[in-house]
GUMAR-145095 format. One record per residue: z negated, y, x of N, C-alpha, C in turn. Coordinates in pm, whole numbers, plus 50000, padded with zeros to 5 digits. Each point is the difference from the previous one (the first is absolute). Example, Ala and Ser with C-alpha at 12.3 -4.5 7.8 and 13.67 -1.06 7.14 Angstrom:
! GUMAR-145095
492204943151319500005011949911500005012050090/500725010549965499945011950082499275010949923/
END
This chain:
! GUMAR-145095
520614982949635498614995749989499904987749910/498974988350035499904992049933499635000349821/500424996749933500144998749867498504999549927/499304991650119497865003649892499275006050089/500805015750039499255005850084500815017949979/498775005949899500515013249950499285008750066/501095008450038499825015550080500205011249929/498725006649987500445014349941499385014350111/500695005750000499625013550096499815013349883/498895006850019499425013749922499645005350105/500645013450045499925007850096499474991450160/498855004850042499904989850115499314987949986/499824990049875498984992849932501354990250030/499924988250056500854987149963499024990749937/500164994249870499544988549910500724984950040/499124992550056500854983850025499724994249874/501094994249904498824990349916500874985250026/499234988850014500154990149958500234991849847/501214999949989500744996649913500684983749960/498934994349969499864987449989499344997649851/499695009549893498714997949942500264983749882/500764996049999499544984549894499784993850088/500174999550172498924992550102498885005650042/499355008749926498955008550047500015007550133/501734999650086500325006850109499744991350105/500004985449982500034993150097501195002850095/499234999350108501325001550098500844989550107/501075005549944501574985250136499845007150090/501044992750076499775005050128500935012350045/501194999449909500735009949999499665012949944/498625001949914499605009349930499255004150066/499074994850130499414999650085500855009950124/501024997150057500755001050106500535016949933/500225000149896500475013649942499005009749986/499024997149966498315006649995500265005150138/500274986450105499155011550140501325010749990/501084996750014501095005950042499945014949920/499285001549904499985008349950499185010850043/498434995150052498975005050020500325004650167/500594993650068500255004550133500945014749967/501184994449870500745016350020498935008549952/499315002949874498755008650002499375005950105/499874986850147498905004450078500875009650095/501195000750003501255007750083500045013349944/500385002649850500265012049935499525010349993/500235010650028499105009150010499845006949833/500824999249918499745001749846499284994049939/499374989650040498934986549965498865005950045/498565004049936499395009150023498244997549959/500674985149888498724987049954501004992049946/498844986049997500944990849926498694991449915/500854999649889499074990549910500964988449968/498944984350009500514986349975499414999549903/500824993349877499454995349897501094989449943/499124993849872501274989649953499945003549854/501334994149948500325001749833499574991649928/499895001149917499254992249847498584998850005/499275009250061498384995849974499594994150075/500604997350129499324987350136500805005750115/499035003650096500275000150141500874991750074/499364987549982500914993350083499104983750036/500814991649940498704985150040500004992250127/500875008950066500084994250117502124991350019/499534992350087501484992849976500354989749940/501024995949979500644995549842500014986550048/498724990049986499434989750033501124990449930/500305002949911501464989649939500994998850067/500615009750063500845002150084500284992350150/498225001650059499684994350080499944987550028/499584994049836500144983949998500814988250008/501445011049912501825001349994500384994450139/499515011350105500774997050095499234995950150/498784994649972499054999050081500574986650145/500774994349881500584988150144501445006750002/500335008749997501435003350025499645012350121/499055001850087499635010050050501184994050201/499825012250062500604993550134498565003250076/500045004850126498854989950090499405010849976/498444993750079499075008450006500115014650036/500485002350133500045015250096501235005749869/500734995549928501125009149976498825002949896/499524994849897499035005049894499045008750034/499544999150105498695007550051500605015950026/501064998150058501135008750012500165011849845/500844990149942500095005349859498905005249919/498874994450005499135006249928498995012950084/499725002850140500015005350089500875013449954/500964998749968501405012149974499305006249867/499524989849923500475004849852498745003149972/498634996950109498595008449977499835014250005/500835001850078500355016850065500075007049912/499734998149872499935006249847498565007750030/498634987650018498665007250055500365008350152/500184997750066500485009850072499945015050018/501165000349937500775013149948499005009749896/499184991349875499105007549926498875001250102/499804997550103498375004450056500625006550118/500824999250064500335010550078501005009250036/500885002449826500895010650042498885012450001/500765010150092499595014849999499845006449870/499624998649899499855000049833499154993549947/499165010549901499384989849878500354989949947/499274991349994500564987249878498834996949891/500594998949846499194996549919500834986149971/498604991449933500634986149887499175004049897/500574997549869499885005449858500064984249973/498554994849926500004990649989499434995849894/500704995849925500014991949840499924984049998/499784995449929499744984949933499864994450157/500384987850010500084993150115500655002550146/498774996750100500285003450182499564989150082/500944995549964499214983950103500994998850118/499664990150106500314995350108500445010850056/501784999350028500915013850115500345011249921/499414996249833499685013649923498975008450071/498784990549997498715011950030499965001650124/500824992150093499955007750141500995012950023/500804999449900501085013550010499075011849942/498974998449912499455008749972499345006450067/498994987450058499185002050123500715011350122/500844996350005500655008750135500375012849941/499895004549917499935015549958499315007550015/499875016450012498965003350031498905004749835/500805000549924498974999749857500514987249913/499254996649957500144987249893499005009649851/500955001949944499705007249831500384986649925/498624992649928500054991349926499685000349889/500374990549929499164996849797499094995350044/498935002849855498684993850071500224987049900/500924995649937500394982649921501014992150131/500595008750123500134994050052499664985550072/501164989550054499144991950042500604999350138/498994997150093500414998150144499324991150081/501104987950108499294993050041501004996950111/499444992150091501424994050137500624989049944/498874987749908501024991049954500824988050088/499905006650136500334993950052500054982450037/498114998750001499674986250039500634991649857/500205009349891500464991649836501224992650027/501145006050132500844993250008500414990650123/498814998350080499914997850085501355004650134/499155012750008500875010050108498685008350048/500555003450159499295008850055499415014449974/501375009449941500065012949986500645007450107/500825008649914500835008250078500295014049975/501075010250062499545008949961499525009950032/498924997650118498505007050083498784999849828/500054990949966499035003849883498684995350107/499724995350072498834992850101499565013950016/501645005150099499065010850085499535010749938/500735005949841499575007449975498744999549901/499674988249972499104999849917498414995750094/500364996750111499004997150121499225017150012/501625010049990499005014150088499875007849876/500234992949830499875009849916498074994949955/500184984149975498644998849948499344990650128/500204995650124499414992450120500104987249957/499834996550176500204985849983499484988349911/498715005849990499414982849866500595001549888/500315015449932500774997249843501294993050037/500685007350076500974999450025500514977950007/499074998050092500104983849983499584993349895/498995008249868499504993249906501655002349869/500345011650034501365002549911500994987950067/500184998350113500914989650049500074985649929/498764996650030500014984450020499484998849843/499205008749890499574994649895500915008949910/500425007150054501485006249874499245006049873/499045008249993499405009249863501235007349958/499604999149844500845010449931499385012949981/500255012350036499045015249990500745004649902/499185007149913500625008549897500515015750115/500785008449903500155015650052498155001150052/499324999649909499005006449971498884995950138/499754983850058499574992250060500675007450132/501185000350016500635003250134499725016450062/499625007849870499625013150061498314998950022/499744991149958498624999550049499564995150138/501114990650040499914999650133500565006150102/501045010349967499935005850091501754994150001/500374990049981501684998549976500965010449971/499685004649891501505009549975499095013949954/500695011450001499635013250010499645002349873/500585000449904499645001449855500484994849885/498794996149888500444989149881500035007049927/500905000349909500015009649880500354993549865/500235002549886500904995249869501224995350038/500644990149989501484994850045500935011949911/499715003449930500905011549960500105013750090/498664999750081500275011750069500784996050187/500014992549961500144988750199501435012650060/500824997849928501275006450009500005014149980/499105008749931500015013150020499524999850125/498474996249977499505005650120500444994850174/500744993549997500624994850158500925012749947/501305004949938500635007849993499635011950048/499185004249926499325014350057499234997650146/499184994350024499654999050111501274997050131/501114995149959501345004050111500405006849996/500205009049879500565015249993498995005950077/498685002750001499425004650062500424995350209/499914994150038500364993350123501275000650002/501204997149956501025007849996500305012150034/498905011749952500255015350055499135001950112/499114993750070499295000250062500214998050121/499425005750152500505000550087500034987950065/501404994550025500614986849967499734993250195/500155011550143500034995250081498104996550022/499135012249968498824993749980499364987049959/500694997349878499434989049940500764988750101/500665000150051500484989450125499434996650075/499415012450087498915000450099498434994449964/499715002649869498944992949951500224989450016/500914990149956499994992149931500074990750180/501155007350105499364992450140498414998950038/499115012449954499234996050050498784993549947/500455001349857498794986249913501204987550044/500684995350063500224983650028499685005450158/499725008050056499474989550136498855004150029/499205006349835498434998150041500034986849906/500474993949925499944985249952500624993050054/500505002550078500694990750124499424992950102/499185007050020498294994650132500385009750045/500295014450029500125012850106498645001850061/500055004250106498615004750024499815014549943/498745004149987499815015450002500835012850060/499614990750181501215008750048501594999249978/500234991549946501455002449940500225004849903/499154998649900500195003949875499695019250036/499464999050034499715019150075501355002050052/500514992650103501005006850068501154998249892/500294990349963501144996249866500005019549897/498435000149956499495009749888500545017150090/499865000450128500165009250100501145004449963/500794990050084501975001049980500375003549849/499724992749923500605001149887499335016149887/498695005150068499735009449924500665013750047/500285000250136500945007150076501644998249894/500054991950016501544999349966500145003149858/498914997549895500025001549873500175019249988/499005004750115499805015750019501695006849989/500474989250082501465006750024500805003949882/499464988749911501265000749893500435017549900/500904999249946500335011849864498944994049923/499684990049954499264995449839498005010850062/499944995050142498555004550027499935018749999/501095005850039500275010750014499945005549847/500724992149906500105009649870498864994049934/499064990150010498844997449969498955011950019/499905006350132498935005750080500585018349912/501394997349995500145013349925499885002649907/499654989749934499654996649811498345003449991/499594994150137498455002849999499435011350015/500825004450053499565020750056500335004949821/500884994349962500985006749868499134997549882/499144991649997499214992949911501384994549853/500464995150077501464991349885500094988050082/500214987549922500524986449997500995000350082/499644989450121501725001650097501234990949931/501065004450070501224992049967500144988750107/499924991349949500864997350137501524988150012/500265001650122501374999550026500394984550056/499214994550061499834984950048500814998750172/499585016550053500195001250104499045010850089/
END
Protein backbone atom coordinates (compact mmCIF):
# COMPACT_ATOMS: atom_id res chain seq x y z
CA UNK A 1 0.00 0.00 0.00
CA UNK A 2 1.02 3.41 -0.78
CA UNK A 3 3.04 5.12 1.97
CA UNK A 4 0.19 8.42 2.65
CA UNK A 5 -2.51 6.14 2.67
CA UNK A 6 -3.33 4.29 6.22
CA UNK A 7 -5.46 1.24 6.66
CA UNK A 8 -6.76 0.07 9.76
CA UNK A 9 -9.42 -2.83 10.13
CA UNK A 10 -11.61 -3.22 13.75
CA UNK A 11 -13.74 -6.12 13.33
CA UNK A 12 -15.90 -5.36 10.18
CA UNK A 13 -15.14 -1.39 10.32
CA UNK A 14 -12.16 -0.59 7.64
CA UNK A 15 -10.71 3.14 8.48
CA UNK A 16 -8.97 4.83 5.14
CA UNK A 17 -6.94 7.73 6.37
CA UNK A 18 -5.14 9.99 4.23
CA UNK A 19 -1.80 10.45 5.29
CA UNK A 20 -0.30 13.43 3.96
CA UNK A 21 -0.88 15.78 7.02
CA UNK A 22 2.16 18.74 6.64
CA UNK A 23 0.30 18.93 3.04
CA UNK A 24 -2.98 19.08 4.59
CA UNK A 25 -3.45 15.54 2.56
CA UNK A 26 -3.10 16.96 -0.67
CA UNK A 27 -3.25 14.41 -3.06
CA UNK A 28 -0.49 12.82 -6.13
CA UNK A 29 -1.51 10.90 -8.27
CA UNK A 30 -0.06 7.88 -6.95
CA UNK A 31 -1.84 8.43 -3.58
CA UNK A 32 -4.79 8.80 -5.65
CA UNK A 33 -4.38 5.48 -7.77
CA UNK A 34 -3.79 3.59 -4.27
CA UNK A 35 -7.00 5.19 -2.64
CA UNK A 36 -9.09 3.62 -5.48
CA UNK A 37 -7.18 0.38 -5.46
CA UNK A 38 -7.90 0.14 -2.10
CA UNK A 39 -11.55 1.06 -1.98
CA UNK A 40 -12.41 -1.33 -4.89
CA UNK A 41 -10.69 -4.24 -2.58
CA UNK A 42 -13.15 -3.00 0.32
CA UNK A 43 -15.93 -3.00 -2.26
CA UNK A 44 -14.98 -7.00 -3.03
CA UNK A 45 -14.49 -8.19 0.70
CA UNK A 46 -16.86 -9.61 2.36
CA UNK A 47 -15.11 -8.75 5.99
CA UNK A 48 -15.40 -5.01 4.95
CA UNK A 49 -18.75 -4.33 6.41
CA UNK A 50 -18.35 -0.01 6.48
CA UNK A 51 -15.75 2.13 5.59
CA UNK A 52 -14.74 5.40 6.94
CA UNK A 53 -12.37 8.09 4.85
CA UNK A 54 -10.65 10.40 6.77
CA UNK A 55 -7.25 12.25 6.84
CA UNK A 56 -4.37 12.80 9.53
CA UNK A 57 -3.33 15.87 11.24
CA UNK A 58 -6.60 17.79 11.59
CA UNK A 59 -7.53 18.14 7.66
CA UNK A 60 -9.44 16.01 5.41
CA UNK A 61 -7.95 16.58 2.53
CA UNK A 62 -7.32 20.05 0.23
CA UNK A 63 -7.75 18.50 -2.64
CA UNK A 64 -4.63 17.82 -5.05
CA UNK A 65 -1.16 18.81 -4.49
CA UNK A 66 -1.38 21.94 -6.81
CA UNK A 67 2.61 22.20 -6.40
CA UNK A 68 3.07 19.11 -7.76
CA UNK A 69 0.90 19.85 -10.56
CA UNK A 70 2.80 22.94 -11.47
CA UNK A 71 6.32 20.74 -11.22
CA UNK A 72 5.20 18.77 -13.84
CA UNK A 73 2.49 20.46 -15.74
CA UNK A 74 4.61 20.67 -19.15
CA UNK A 75 6.15 17.33 -18.61
CA UNK A 76 2.62 15.71 -19.06
CA UNK A 77 2.11 13.12 -22.42
CA UNK A 78 -1.07 13.65 -24.58
CA UNK A 79 -4.32 14.46 -23.94
CA UNK A 80 -6.44 10.83 -24.24
CA UNK A 81 -3.50 9.16 -22.17
CA UNK A 82 -4.27 11.88 -19.21
CA UNK A 83 -7.92 11.78 -19.51
CA UNK A 84 -7.20 8.13 -19.26
CA UNK A 85 -5.11 8.41 -16.14
CA UNK A 86 -7.11 10.54 -14.25
CA UNK A 87 -10.43 8.65 -15.36
CA UNK A 88 -8.55 5.45 -13.46
CA UNK A 89 -7.55 7.30 -10.48
CA UNK A 90 -11.31 9.00 -9.98
CA UNK A 91 -12.66 5.57 -9.34
CA UNK A 92 -11.73 6.48 -5.70
CA UNK A 93 -15.52 8.46 -5.89
CA UNK A 94 -16.73 5.59 -7.39
CA UNK A 95 -16.11 2.93 -5.15
CA UNK A 96 -17.26 5.27 -1.92
CA UNK A 97 -20.86 5.84 -3.47
CA UNK A 98 -21.37 2.60 -4.80
CA UNK A 99 -19.78 -0.22 -3.03
CA UNK A 100 -22.46 -2.62 -1.47
CA UNK A 101 -21.45 -0.91 2.08
CA UNK A 102 -21.74 2.06 4.16
CA UNK A 103 -19.38 4.80 3.73
CA UNK A 104 -18.59 7.58 6.17
CA UNK A 105 -15.99 10.83 5.68
CA UNK A 106 -14.92 12.13 9.14
CA UNK A 107 -14.14 15.50 8.39
CA UNK A 108 -11.77 17.90 10.13
CA UNK A 109 -9.99 21.21 9.20
CA UNK A 110 -9.89 21.53 5.45
CA UNK A 111 -12.14 19.79 2.22
CA UNK A 112 -11.62 21.48 -0.80
CA UNK A 113 -11.65 20.60 -4.49
CA UNK A 114 -11.17 16.24 -5.03
CA UNK A 115 -11.11 16.50 -1.15
CA UNK A 116 -14.78 17.57 -0.88
CA UNK A 117 -15.86 15.57 -3.74
CA UNK A 118 -14.50 12.34 -2.01
CA UNK A 119 -16.52 13.33 0.79
CA UNK A 120 -19.36 14.14 -1.15
CA UNK A 121 -19.55 10.62 -2.54
CA UNK A 122 -20.05 9.05 0.86
CA UNK A 123 -22.97 8.14 2.21
CA UNK A 124 -22.52 10.20 5.72
CA UNK A 125 -20.24 13.17 5.91
CA UNK A 126 -19.69 13.66 10.04
CA UNK A 127 -18.13 17.12 10.17
CA UNK A 128 -16.47 20.01 12.60
CA UNK A 129 -18.53 22.72 12.75
CA UNK A 130 -14.72 25.09 12.44
CA UNK A 131 -14.50 23.12 9.49
CA UNK A 132 -13.79 24.69 6.19
CA UNK A 133 -15.21 23.53 2.88
CA UNK A 134 -15.22 24.65 -0.58
CA UNK A 135 -14.52 23.26 -4.50
CA UNK A 136 -11.81 25.90 -4.92
CA UNK A 137 -11.70 24.90 -7.93
CA UNK A 138 -12.27 28.13 -10.22
CA UNK A 139 -9.08 29.52 -7.50
CA UNK A 140 -6.97 27.41 -9.69
CA UNK A 141 -8.33 27.67 -12.66
CA UNK A 142 -9.61 23.97 -13.21
CA UNK A 143 -12.84 22.45 -13.91
CA UNK A 144 -13.39 19.87 -11.05
CA UNK A 145 -13.13 16.42 -10.68
CA UNK A 146 -13.90 13.65 -8.81
CA UNK A 147 -17.96 13.63 -9.46
CA UNK A 148 -17.95 16.63 -6.96
CA UNK A 149 -20.60 18.33 -9.85
CA UNK A 150 -22.61 15.36 -9.72
CA UNK A 151 -22.73 14.85 -6.31
CA UNK A 152 -23.17 18.08 -5.09
CA UNK A 153 -25.88 18.85 -8.05
CA UNK A 154 -28.24 15.82 -6.32
CA UNK A 155 -27.06 16.66 -2.67
CA UNK A 156 -27.94 20.58 -2.65
CA UNK A 157 -29.45 21.15 -6.76
CA UNK A 158 -28.50 22.65 -9.51
CA UNK A 159 -28.29 26.64 -8.74
CA UNK A 160 -26.13 26.03 -5.41
CA UNK A 161 -24.44 23.66 -6.86
CA UNK A 162 -23.25 26.23 -9.87
CA UNK A 163 -23.04 29.13 -7.31
CA UNK A 164 -20.36 26.71 -5.25
CA UNK A 165 -18.67 26.11 -8.75
CA UNK A 166 -17.99 29.16 -10.42
CA UNK A 167 -17.78 31.62 -7.12
CA UNK A 168 -15.87 29.04 -4.84
CA UNK A 169 -17.52 30.01 -1.04
CA UNK A 170 -15.79 28.93 1.90
CA UNK A 171 -18.66 27.01 4.38
CA UNK A 172 -17.86 26.50 7.81
CA UNK A 173 -18.84 22.66 9.43
CA UNK A 174 -21.59 24.65 10.81
CA UNK A 175 -22.87 26.61 7.32
CA UNK A 176 -22.69 23.19 5.42
CA UNK A 177 -25.13 21.37 7.80
CA UNK A 178 -27.37 24.01 7.33
CA UNK A 179 -27.65 23.38 3.91
CA UNK A 180 -28.16 20.29 3.78
CA UNK A 181 -24.25 19.27 2.64
CA UNK A 182 -22.96 16.97 5.14
CA UNK A 183 -24.99 14.89 7.77
CA UNK A 184 -23.65 16.19 10.96
CA UNK A 185 -21.44 19.13 12.58
CA UNK A 186 -20.20 18.57 15.73
CA UNK A 187 -16.97 19.78 18.07
CA UNK A 188 -13.81 18.75 15.94
CA UNK A 189 -12.94 16.80 18.93
CA UNK A 190 -15.88 14.74 18.62
CA UNK A 191 -15.68 14.29 14.39
CA UNK A 192 -13.68 10.99 14.99
CA UNK A 193 -15.67 9.42 17.77
CA UNK A 194 -18.68 9.96 16.39
CA UNK A 195 -17.99 8.63 12.55
CA UNK A 196 -16.37 5.67 14.69
CA UNK A 197 -19.32 4.66 16.47
CA UNK A 198 -21.67 5.33 13.91
CA UNK A 199 -19.50 2.46 11.64
CA UNK A 200 -19.40 0.20 14.39
CA UNK A 201 -22.88 0.55 14.39
CA UNK A 202 -23.20 -0.22 10.34
CA UNK A 203 -20.54 -2.56 10.63
CA UNK A 204 -22.90 -5.01 12.67
CA UNK A 205 -25.72 -4.19 10.77
CA UNK A 206 -27.40 -6.02 8.12
CA UNK A 207 -24.69 -5.45 5.61
CA UNK A 208 -26.62 -7.09 2.27
CA UNK A 209 -29.66 -4.68 3.11
CA UNK A 210 -27.87 -1.66 3.37
CA UNK A 211 -26.65 -2.50 -0.35
CA UNK A 212 -29.98 -2.80 -1.61
CA UNK A 213 -30.83 0.56 -0.14
CA UNK A 214 -28.26 2.17 -1.18
CA UNK A 215 -29.27 0.72 -5.21
CA UNK A 216 -32.31 2.08 -4.73
CA UNK A 217 -31.74 5.73 -3.37
CA UNK A 218 -29.21 6.14 -6.68
CA UNK A 219 -31.77 5.22 -9.17
CA UNK A 220 -34.46 7.22 -7.50
CA UNK A 221 -31.63 10.12 -7.83
CA UNK A 222 -30.74 8.88 -10.90
CA UNK A 223 -34.03 10.15 -12.90
CA UNK A 224 -35.87 6.45 -12.24
CA UNK A 225 -39.29 6.63 -12.82
CA UNK A 226 -41.79 5.64 -10.08
CA UNK A 227 -42.34 2.61 -11.86
CA UNK A 228 -38.89 1.61 -11.56
CA UNK A 229 -38.12 2.70 -8.50
CA UNK A 230 -41.33 0.32 -7.32
CA UNK A 231 -40.16 -2.46 -9.35
CA UNK A 232 -36.23 -1.90 -8.33
CA UNK A 233 -38.00 -1.52 -4.29
CA UNK A 234 -40.18 -4.95 -5.32
CA UNK A 235 -37.07 -7.17 -6.26
CA UNK A 236 -34.90 -6.03 -3.77
CA UNK A 237 -37.47 -6.20 -0.74
CA UNK A 238 -38.11 -9.83 -1.78
CA UNK A 239 -34.58 -10.61 -1.80
CA UNK A 240 -33.72 -8.65 1.43
CA UNK A 241 -36.84 -11.17 2.91
CA UNK A 242 -34.57 -13.98 1.90
CA UNK A 243 -31.70 -13.20 3.82
CA UNK A 244 -30.40 -14.96 7.64
CA UNK A 245 -29.86 -11.11 8.93
CA UNK A 246 -34.07 -10.56 8.10
CA UNK A 247 -34.88 -13.94 9.61
CA UNK A 248 -32.93 -13.36 12.96
CA UNK A 249 -34.23 -9.75 12.94
CA UNK A 250 -38.06 -10.92 12.77
CA UNK A 251 -36.96 -13.49 15.57
CA UNK A 252 -35.56 -10.82 17.79
CA UNK A 253 -38.94 -9.10 17.21
CA UNK A 254 -41.27 -11.93 18.40
CA UNK A 255 -38.29 -12.27 21.28
CA UNK A 256 -38.50 -8.64 22.18
CA UNK A 257 -34.26 -8.66 22.14
CA UNK A 258 -31.93 -6.61 19.79
CA UNK A 259 -31.05 -8.71 16.61
CA UNK A 260 -27.61 -9.90 15.70
CA UNK A 261 -26.74 -9.73 12.71
CA UNK A 262 -24.52 -11.61 10.43
CA UNK A 263 -24.08 -9.51 7.05
CA UNK A 264 -25.84 -12.31 5.33
Amino acid sequence: MHDHLRLERQAGLLTVTLNRPAQRNAMTPGMTQALSMALADAAEDPAVRAVILTGAGGHFCVGGDVKSMNATSAQHSGTGARIHSLRDRMSASWYLHTMPKPTIAAIEGAAAGAGLALALACDLRICALDAKLTTAFAKVALSGDFGGSYFMSRILGTALAREHYLLSPILTGAEAKALGLVTRAVPAQEVQGLAQSLGETLATGPTLTYARMKQNLALAAGGGTLAECLDQEARNHILSMATQDHRAAAAAFVDKRPPVFSGT
